[in-house]
KOLVEXKE-919845 format. One record per residue (C-alpha): residue in three letters; y, x, z. Coordinates in steps of 0.2 Angstrom, whole numbers, plus 5000, padded with zeros to 4 digits. Each point is the difference from the previous one (the first is absolute). Layout:
! KOLVEXKE-919845
ALAYXZ/...
END
This chain:
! KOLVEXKE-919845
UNK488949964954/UNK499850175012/UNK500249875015/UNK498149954997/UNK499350185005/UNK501650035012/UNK500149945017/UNK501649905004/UNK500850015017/UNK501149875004/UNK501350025011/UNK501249865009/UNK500449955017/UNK498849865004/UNK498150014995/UNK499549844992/UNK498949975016/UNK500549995018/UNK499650045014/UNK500449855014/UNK499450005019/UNK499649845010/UNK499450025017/UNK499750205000/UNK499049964984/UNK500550034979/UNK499949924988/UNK500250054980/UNK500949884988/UNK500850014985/UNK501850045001/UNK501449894994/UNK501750064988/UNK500450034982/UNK499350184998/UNK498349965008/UNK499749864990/UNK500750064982/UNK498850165004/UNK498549935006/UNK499549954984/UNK500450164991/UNK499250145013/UNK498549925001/UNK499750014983/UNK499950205001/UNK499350155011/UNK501550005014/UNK500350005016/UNK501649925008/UNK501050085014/UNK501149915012/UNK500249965018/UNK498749855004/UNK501349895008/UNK499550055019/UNK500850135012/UNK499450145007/UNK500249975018/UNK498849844995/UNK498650094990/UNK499750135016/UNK498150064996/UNK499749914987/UNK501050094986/UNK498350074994/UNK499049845000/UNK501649924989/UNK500150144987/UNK498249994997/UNK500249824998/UNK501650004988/UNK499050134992/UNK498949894993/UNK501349894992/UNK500650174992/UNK501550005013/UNK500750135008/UNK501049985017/UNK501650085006/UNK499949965017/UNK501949995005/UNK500849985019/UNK500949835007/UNK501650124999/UNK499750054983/UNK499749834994/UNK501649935009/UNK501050144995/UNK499550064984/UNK499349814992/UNK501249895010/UNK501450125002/UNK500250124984/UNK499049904986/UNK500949825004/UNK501550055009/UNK500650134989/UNK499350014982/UNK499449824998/UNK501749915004/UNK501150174991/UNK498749964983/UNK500349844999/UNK501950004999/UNK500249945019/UNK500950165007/UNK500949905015/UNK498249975009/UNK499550164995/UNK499750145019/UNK500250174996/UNK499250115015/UNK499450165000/UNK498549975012/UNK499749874988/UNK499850134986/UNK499150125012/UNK498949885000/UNK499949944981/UNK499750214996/UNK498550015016/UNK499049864993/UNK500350084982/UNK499250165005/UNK498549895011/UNK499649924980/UNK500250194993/UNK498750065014/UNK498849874997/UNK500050044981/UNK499950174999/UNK498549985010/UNK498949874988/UNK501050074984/UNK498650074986/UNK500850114986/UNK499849864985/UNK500849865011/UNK501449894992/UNK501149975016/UNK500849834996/UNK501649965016/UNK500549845001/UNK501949945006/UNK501450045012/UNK499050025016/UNK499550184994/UNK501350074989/UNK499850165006/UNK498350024995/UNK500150094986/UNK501050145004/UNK499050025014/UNK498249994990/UNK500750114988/UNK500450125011/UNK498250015006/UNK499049964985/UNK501350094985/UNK498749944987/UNK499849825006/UNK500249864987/UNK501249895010/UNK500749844995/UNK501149895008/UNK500549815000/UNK501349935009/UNK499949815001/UNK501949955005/UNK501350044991/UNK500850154998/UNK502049995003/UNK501650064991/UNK500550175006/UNK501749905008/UNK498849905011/UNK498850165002/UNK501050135004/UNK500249915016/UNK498750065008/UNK500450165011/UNK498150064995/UNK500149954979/UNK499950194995/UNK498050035009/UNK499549814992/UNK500650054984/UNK499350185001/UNK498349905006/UNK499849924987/UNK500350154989/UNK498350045007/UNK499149894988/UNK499550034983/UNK500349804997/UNK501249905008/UNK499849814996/UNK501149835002/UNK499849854995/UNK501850004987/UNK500950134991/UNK501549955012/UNK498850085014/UNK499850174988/UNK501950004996/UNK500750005019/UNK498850115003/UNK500250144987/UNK501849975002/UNK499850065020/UNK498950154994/UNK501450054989/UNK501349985013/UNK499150075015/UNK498850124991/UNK501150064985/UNK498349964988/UNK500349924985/UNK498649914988/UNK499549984985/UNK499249814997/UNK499750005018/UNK499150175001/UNK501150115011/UNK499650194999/UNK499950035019/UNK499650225003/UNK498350034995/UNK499349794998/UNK500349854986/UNK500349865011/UNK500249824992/UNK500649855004/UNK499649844992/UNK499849795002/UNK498549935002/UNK500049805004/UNK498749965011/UNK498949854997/UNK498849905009/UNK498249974996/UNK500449844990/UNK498149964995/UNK499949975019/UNK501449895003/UNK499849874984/UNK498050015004/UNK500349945019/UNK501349854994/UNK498249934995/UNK499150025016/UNK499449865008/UNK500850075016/UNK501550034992/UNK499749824990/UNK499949895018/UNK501550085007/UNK501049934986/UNK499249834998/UNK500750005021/UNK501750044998/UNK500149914983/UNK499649855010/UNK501250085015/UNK501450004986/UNK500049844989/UNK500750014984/UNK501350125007/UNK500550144989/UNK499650165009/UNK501050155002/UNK499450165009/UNK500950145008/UNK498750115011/UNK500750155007/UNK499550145014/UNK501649985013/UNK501250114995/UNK501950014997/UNK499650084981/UNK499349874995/UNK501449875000/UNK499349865008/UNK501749915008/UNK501050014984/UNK498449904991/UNK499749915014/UNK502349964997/UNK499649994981/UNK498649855002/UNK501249935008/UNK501349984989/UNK498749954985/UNK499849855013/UNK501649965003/UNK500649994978/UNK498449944996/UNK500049835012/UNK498749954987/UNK498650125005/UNK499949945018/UNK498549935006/UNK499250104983/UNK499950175007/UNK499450115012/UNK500150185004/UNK498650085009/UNK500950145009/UNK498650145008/UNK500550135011/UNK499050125002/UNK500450085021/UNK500450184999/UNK501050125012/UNK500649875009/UNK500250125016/UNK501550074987/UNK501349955005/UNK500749944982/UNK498649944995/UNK499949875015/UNK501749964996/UNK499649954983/UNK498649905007/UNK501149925011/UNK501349974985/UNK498549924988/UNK499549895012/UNK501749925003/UNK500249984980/UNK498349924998/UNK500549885016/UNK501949974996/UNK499549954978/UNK498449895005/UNK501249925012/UNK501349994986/UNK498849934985/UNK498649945010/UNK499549855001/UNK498649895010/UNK498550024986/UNK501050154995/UNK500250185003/UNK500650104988/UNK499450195007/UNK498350035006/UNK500150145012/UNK498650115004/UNK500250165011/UNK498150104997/UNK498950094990/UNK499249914987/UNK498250054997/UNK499750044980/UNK499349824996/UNK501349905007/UNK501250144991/UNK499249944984/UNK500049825002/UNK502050015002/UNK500250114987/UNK498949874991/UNK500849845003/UNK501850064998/UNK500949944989/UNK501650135001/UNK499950165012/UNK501550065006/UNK500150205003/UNK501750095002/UNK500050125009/UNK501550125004/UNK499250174995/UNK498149994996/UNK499050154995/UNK499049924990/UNK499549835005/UNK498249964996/UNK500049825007/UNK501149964984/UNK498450074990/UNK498849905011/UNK500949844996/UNK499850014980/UNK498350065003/UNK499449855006/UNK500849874988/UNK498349994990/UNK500749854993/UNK501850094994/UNK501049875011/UNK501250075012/UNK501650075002/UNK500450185007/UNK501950035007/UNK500250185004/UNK501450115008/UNK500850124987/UNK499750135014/UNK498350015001/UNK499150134993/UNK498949864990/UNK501449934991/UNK499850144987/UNK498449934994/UNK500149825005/UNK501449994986/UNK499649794996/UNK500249945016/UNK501749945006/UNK500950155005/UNK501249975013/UNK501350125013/UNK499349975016/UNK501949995007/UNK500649854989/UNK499249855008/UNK500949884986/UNK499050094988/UNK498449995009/UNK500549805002/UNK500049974983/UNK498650124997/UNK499149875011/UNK500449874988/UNK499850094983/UNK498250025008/UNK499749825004/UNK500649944983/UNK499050144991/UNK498849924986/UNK498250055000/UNK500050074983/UNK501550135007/UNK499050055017/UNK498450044992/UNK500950114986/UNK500850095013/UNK498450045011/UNK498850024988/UNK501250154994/UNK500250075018/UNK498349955003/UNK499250114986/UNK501250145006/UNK499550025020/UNK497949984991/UNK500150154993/UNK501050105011/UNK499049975016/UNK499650075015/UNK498850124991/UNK500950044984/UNK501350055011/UNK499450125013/UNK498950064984/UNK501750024993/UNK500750115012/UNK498850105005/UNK499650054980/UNK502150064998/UNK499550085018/UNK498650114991/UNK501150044985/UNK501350065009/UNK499050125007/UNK499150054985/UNK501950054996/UNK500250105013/UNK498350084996/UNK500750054982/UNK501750065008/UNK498850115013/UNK499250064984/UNK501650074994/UNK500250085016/UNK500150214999/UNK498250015010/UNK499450165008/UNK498950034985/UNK501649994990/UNK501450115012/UNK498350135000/UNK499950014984/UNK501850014995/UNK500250125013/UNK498850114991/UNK500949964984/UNK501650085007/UNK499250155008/UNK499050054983/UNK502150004990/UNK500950124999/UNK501649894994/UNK500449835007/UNK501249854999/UNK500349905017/UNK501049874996/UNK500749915015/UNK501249835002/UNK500850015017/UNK500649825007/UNK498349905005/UNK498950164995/UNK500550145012/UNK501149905012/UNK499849835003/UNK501449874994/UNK501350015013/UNK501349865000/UNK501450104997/UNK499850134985/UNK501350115012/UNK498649995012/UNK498450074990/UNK500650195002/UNK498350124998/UNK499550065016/UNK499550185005/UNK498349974998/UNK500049914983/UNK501350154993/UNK498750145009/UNK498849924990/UNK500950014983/UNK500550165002/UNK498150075005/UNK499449914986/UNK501450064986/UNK499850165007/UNK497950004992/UNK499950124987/UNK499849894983/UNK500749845008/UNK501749914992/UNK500549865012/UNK501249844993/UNK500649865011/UNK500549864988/UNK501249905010/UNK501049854998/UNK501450085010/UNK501550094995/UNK500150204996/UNK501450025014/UNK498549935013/UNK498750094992/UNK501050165000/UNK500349995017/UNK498349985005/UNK499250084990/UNK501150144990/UNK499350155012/UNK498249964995/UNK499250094984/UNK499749804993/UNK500449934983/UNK501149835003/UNK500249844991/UNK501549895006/UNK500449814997/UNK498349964992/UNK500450144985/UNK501650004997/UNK500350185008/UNK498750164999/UNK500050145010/UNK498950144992/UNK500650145010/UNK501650065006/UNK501249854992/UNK499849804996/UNK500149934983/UNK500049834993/UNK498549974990/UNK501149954984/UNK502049974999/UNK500449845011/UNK501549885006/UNK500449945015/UNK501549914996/UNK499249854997/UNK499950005021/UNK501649945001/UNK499649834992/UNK498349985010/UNK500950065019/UNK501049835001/UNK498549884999/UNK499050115011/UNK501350025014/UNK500249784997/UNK498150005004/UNK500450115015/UNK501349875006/UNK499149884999/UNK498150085008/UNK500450055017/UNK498950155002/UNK500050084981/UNK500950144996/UNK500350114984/UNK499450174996/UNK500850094987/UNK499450144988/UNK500650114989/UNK499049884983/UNK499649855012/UNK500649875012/UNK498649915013/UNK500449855010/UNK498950005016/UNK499349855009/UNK498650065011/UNK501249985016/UNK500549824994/UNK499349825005/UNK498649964988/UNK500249854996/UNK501750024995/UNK499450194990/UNK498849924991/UNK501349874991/UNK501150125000/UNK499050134990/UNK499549884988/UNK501949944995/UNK500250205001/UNK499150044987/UNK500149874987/UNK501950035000/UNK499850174998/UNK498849984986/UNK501249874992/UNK501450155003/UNK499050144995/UNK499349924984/UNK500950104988/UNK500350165008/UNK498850155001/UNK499249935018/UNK498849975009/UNK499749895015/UNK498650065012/UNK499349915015/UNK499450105013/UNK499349985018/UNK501649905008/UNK501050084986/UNK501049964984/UNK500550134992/UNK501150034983/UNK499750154989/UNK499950074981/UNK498849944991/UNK498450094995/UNK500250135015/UNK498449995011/UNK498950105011/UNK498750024987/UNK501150084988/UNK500650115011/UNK498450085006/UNK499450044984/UNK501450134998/UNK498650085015/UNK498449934989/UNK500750084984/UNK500350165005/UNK498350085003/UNK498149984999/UNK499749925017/UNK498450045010/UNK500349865012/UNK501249875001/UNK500349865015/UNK501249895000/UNK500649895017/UNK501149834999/UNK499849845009/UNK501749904990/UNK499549904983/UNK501550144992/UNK498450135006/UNK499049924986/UNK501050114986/UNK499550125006/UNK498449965001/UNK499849944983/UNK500550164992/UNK498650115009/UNK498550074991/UNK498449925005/UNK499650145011/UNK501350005009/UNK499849935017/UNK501449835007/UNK499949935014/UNK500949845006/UNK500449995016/UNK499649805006/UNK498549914995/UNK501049914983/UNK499550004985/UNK500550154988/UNK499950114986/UNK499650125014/UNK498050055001/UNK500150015019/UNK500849935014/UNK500650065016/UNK500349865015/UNK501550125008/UNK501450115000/UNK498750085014/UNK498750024990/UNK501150064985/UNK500450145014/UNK498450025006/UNK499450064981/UNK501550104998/UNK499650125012/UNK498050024998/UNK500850074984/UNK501250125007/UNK498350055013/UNK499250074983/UNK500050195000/UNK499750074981/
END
């Protein structure tokens, strides 16, 4: 893989060592949390360096900012030294006020401030900074999660060429819970930034394509979304753990004594096991409410179970969050209270962090673990769990809304909202043979071994690499400076030449409106200076109607084509290109003008051999069902007529069959030896044209897609910008 002779910078809020002070002196210890974990593993593996704040403020490092890069240096970290203000406003405020409560479906607790996301976009640009100054040209930037969103945008910006990656390890909501957010247009166009943008599920991708459609007006194609001059791609990559370490360490002596101790703590009790970091996501009250109704219709398995509940403290300052603490308390209190009895007590309660061994020896010795969360990202605890049942035995219950649920198939799939279910879940899991828990976890077992830690950031950075060998072969296409010279020499050395020239997209940029795309004075100047050339015949080939084409352009010296063929103008009147009907319209109008009824925002256009139904005004969502019922019903009407149905950019458009650009530029091709032909069309209706050109002949498309154009253009600017070297030429 390239990553062995590239270096990897790592990117992600926290460093995976930080930086404490006790008693004016600092200390360096490894950093807790899910991403520094997962990682650790995987960077270390690799030539990197890992940037991130270090955990400690400003206004505490004073002098010693040197001393503590050097230090993190050696650990091939990176600091982003950040203020107390930015950490309280940017980490506390904007990252877990705002965008953590809004992503994970919890809108109500959800502060929208705009000092807040002052804030979020400062300490953005202070991660930008740092990059751009330690970036090397081959790096592979990999950003991780919703601290930095903005990243992208911003590192692309600086660093055009970069190879940028992006992972976000929460979820990524549906645009109805998205489009909350006053600020969703700059996160989604952040993102846009990266060449990769990963989650853990396809759900993930899906809201998120769906809100780059809806806010950018980008479609994709298999998650590859054509956005001006760059491929981006967004995909699902499950992260995984580094299972060798967690099976190995159930058979540590360490680990071993620590479950020989609560073994003998915990009797013969069957063990259950629900450990959590405090927070209202993850749905602690309403297990805590399920356990308790499992106890009270299941009289029988009192005295026979336990749950060991641990909460790990986090953000308790918040005030939800000490809320919740406050609520989990009182449950615990008010069902051991309930069920308990004197040699008795049914939930085991512990409210820390649990060192990796002791982790290990639960996960060991428990018989069921219990994790339902209400919106999970990914959930690697649920991984942890089957990694350390060497022996096979063990149940896994898992919400249906965590992002592992999608791999973790065989265990017992429950809604986190249904605490019958998760009662009898309980039980199912109690009852379940041997034979039937080994089957199950052998299979999810073998699954999370081979896509572990490794293979997974592996796998993402190897699509990373191919999407921008993509882009490489799209830049290839691209009509270089070599290229314009030496077609601009081709076009002085003629004496007779063809220009042939789409309009919409190619020598004005779509407008919203087709009313709206009128030429202006310095696009028409342009035309006229260039048809006035001795040898040149210029052609626009235009979807549009001849009355519009007329208008626009009927004083210019230009040949014209009108509704993609159907109408010719080679000289002073227009022509059709054969005898055509148009009475057919009358049966196609009625089911158009029902789509417009029932689209808010499409309208119809109407030509003299076609009729289009417009959607680019509409919601969509909505457009995009729409256009799909459109079109099949007009190719079930249309079957047996001489029709055709076209699909355009936001268009659907009726017209004869066999009529097409391609056919009507080569009444031009035809009529004499050309010394120089170019031909101009960014819409897939431009390929006719370009498929019936001589080899010689010069196309251009304008967008980096794939065509059966030999060049490509990125922009209605530079399309303009090539036009007029040519009309600068003096023969």
């Amino acid at each position: 893989m390239e990553l062995t002779t590239r270096r990897l910078l790592l990117v992600s809020n926290r460093l995976p060592v930080s930086v404490v002070k006790r008693k004016d002196k600092l200390y360096f210890q490894p950093s807790t949390g899910g991403l520094a974990t997962g990682l650790g593993s995987f960077y270390k593996s690799y030539r990197s360096l890992w940037i991130g704040w270090p955990g400690i403020s400003l206004e505490e490092v004073k002098d010693k900012k040197e001393d503590i890069k050097a230090k993190l240096l050696s650990e091939n970290c990176y600091p982003v030294f950040l203020s107390r203000r930015d950490v309280e406003e940017y980490y506390n405020g904007f990252c877990n006020k705002t965008i953590w409560p809004l992503f994970h479906y919890f809108p109500q607790y959800a502060v929208y401030s705009e000092n807040l996301w002052k804030a979020y976009k400062r300490v953005n640009e202070l991660f930008c900074d740092a990059i751009v100054k330690v970036a090397e040209p081959d790096d592979i930037i990999w950003i991780h999660d919703y601290h930095l969103m903005l990243l992208p945008k911003l590192l692309r910006e600086k660093l055009p060429e970069a190879t940028i990656g992006f992972f976000l390890h929460i979820p990524f909501p549906s645009f109805e819970v998205f489009r909350l957010l006053p600020w969703r247009r700059e996160i989604v166009e952040g993102l846009m930034g990266a060449d990769l943008v990963g989650f853990h599920t396809y759900d993930y991708v899906r809201h998120l394509l769906d809100s780059v459609r809806r806010l950018l007006g980008y479609e994709h194609t298999l998650g590859q979304i054509l956005l001006g001059n760059r491929v981006v791609k967004v995909d699902a990559f499950p992260m995984g753990i580094d299972y060798d370490h967690f099976a190995n360490a159930a058979l540590h002596p360490e680990v071993d004594k620590e479950v020989k101790r609560i073994r003998k703590e915990l009797g013969k009790h069957k063990v259950i096991i629900s450990i959590d970091r405090l927070d209202y996501t993850k749905g602690i009250p309403l297990r805590l409410e399920a356990f308790d109704l499992f106890l009270e219709r299941n009289p029988e398995y009192r005295e026979k179970v336990v749950l060991i509940l641990v909460v790990v403290p986090s953000r308790t300052k918040v005030e939800h969050y000490a809320q919740l603490k406050k609520e989990i308390d009182e449950l615990v209190g008010r069902i051991n209270g309930k069920h308990g009895t004197i040699d008795w007590v049914p939930i085991k309660y512990l409210y820390r962090y649990l060192p990796f061994h002791s982790l290990v020896a639960l996960y060991s010795i428990a018989d069921i673990a219990l994790i339902t969360p209400l919106r999970d990202g990914m959930n690697l605890m649920a991984k942890e769990f089957i990694a350390t049942k060497t022996d096979g035995k063990g149940v896994l219950i898992l919400s249906e809304t965590a992002g592992a649920s999608g791999e973790l198939g065989e265990a017992i799939i429950v809604n986190p909202n249904n605490k019958e279910r998760i009662a009898e879940a309980l039980k199912y899991a109690l009852t379940m043979p041997d034979e039937e828990q080994i089957e199950r976890n052998r299979a999810m077992q073998n699954r999370i071994r081979r896509y572990n830690i490794v293979r997974w950031g592996n796998d993402f950075i190897d699509r990373l690499l191919y999407i921008k060998r993509i882009q490489q072969e799209l830049r290839v296409r691209k009509l270089t400076d070599e290229i314009r010279k030496r077609l601009i020499s081709d076009y002085s050395k003629s004496s007779s030449r063809l220009i042939l020239l789409d309009y919409d997209g190619t020598l004005v940029p779509f407008a919203e409106k087709p009313q709206k795309a009128k030429p202006d004075i310095e696009l028409l100047k342009l035309l006229e200076a260039l048809s006035q050339k001795p040898g040149n015949e210029i052609v626009i080939v235009s979807g549009r109607s001849k009355d519009t084409l007329e208008e626009w352009f009927g004083g210019l010296n230009v040949g014209l084509v009108a509704e993609h063929g159907a109408w010719i103008k080679d000289g002073k009147t227009w022509e059709t290109i054969e005898p055509l009907r148009n009475d057919w319209k009358n049966e196609i109008r009625p089911i158009l003008e029902l789509y417009v009824d029932r689209t808010p925002g499409t309208f119809i256009e109407e030509k003299d051999f076609s009729i289009v139904w417009h959607y680019r005004k509409a919601d969509p969502e909505l457009s995009s069902i729409r256009a799909r019922e459109l079109r099949e019903a007009l190719l079930h009407l249309t079957m047996n007529l001489d029709l055709e149905v076209l699909e355009g950019d936001k268009v659907i458009e009726v017209k004869n069959a066999g009529i097409n650009k391609g056919r009507a530029a080569l009444r031009w091709i035809s009529k004499k030896k050309w010394d120089f032909i170019l031909a101009i069309g960014d819409d897939w209706t431009d390929e006719d044209v370009f498929a019936v050109l001589p080899e010689s002949a010069y196309s251009i498309k304008v967008g980096l897609r794939s065509s059966k154009a030999r060049f490509n253009l990125e922009s209605v600017d530079e399309v303009r910008k090539l036009l007029k070297e040519l009309v600068q030429i003096y023969f």
